[in-house]
C-alpha positions in Angstrom: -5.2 -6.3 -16.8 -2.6 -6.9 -13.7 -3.8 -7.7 -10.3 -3.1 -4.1 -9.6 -5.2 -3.0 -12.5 -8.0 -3.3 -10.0 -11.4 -1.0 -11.0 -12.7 0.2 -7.8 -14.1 3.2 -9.0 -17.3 1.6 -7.6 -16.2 0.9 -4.5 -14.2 3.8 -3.3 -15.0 7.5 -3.6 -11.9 9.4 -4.0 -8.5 8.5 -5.0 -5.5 8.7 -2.3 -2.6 11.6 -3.1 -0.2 12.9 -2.2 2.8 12.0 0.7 2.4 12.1 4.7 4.2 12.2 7.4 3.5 9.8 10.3 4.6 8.6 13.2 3.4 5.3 14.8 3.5 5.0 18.7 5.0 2.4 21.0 1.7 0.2 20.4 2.0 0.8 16.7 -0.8 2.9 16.1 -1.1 5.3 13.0 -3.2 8.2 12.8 -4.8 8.6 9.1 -4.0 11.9 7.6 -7.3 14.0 8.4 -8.0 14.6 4.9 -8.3 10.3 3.9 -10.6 9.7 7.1 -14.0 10.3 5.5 -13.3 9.0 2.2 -11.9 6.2 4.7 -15.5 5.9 6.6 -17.8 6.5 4.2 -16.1 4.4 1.1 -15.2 1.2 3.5 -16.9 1.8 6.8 -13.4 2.7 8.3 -12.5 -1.5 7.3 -8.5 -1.2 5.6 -6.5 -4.4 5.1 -2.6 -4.0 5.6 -0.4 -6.4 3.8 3.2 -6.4 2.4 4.7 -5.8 -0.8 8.1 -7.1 -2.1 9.7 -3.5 -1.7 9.7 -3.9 1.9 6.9 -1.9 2.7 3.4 -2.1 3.6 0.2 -1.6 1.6 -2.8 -0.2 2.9 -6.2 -1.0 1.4 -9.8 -0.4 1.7 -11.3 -3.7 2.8 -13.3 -3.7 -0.8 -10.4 -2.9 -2.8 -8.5 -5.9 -1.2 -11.1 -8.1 -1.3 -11.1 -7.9 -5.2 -7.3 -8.2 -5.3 -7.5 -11.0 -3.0 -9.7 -12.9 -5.4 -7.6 -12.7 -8.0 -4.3 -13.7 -5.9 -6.2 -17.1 -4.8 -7.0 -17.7 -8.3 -3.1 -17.4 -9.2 -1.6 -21.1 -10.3 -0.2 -22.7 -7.0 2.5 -24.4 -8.7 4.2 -21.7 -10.3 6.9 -20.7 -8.1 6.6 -16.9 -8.1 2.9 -16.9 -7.7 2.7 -19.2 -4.7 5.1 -16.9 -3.1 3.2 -13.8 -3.7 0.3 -15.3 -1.9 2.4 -16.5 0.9 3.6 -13.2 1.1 0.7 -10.8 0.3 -2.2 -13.1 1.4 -0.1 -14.5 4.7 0.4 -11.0 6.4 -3.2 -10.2 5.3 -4.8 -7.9 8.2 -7.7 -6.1 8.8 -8.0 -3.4 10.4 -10.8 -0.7 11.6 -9.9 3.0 12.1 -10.9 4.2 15.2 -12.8 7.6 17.1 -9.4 9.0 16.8 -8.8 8.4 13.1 -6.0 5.7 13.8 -5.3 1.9 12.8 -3.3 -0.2 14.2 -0.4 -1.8 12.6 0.6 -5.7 14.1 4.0 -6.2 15.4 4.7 -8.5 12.5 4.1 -5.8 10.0 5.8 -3.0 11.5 8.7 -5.6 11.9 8.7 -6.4 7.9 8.9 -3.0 7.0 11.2 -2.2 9.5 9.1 1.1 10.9 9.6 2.1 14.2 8.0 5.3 14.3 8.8 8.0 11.9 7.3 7.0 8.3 5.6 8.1 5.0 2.6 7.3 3.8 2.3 7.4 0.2 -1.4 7.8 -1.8 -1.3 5.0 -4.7 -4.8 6.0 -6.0 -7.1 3.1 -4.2 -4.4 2.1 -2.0 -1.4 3.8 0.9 2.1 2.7 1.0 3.3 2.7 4.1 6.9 3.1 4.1 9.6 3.4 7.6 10.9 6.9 6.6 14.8 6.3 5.7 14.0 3.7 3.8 11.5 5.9 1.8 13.7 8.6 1.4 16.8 6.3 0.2 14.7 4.1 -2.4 13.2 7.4 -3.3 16.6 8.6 -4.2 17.7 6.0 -5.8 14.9 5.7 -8.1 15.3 9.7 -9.0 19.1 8.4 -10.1 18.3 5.7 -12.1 15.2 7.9 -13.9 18.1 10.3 -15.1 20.3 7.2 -15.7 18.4 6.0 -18.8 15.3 5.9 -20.2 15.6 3.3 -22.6 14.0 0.6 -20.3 10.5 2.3 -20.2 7.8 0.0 -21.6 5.8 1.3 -24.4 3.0 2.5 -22.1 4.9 5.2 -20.7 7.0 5.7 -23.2 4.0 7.5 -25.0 2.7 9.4 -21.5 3.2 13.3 -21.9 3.4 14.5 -17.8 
């Protein structure tokens, strides 16, 4: 199993669906779509950990969820290459965050900065875990993944190869 091949079944209540709309204000907070904020408070006490991922956008996990994935990226080898720079990447911008009475989380400077969201964006349900993309840029890799899914099919690995949707 991959490190996202993470069972958290245990650990969190309901799987996240479906594609938001949000906006982030001046001081960078995001309010949680109202129908993820219990699941939110009762599966992680309202904890979420925001990190990056190599797409240029942000993750967005339940503190229990992450803190199994972030097991498994210390145990990575250190002196492989591409594994040290994952946990530079997804370890180093690591940061925890707590929703608040108004069903929002903040998201750091740094973050917002790697992303490059300013204030309109999408948030994405990943089953136990958000994307958190800056809009345009959502909406262009979006595109260009639709393309190259009608481009050709021959590069899907066996697993989905096999799936009937």
């Amino acid at each position: 199993m991959g490190i996202s091949g993470i069972d958290s079944s245990s650990q969190v209540s309901e799987m996240f669906r479906g594609a938001s709309k949000v906006t982030l204000d001046a001081k960078g907070r995001m309010a949680i779509p109202t129908r993820h904020r219990a699941s939110i408070a009762d599966g992680c006490e309202g904890q979420l950990v925001v990190t990056v991922d190599r797409d240029q956008c942000l993750l967005v996990y339940p503190l229990p969820v992450w803190e199994e994935l972030e097991r498994r990226l210390v145990k990575l080898p250190s002196l492989n290459r591409k594994s040290r720079n994952l946990q530079r990447l997804m370890l180093g911008y690591a940061t925890e965050v707590e929703l608040d009475g108004q069903g929002r989380i903040l998201v750091s400077k740094e973050l917002r900065e790697f992303a490059g969201i300013t204030r309109a964006a999408m948030l994405m349900g990943q089953g136990t875990k958000f994307e958190l993309w800056d809009e345009e840029r959502w909406t262009a890799r979006r595109d260009q993944w639709l393309q190259d899914s009608q481009d050709d099919d021959a590069d899907l690995p066996d697993e989905l190869a096999t799936l009937s949707l």
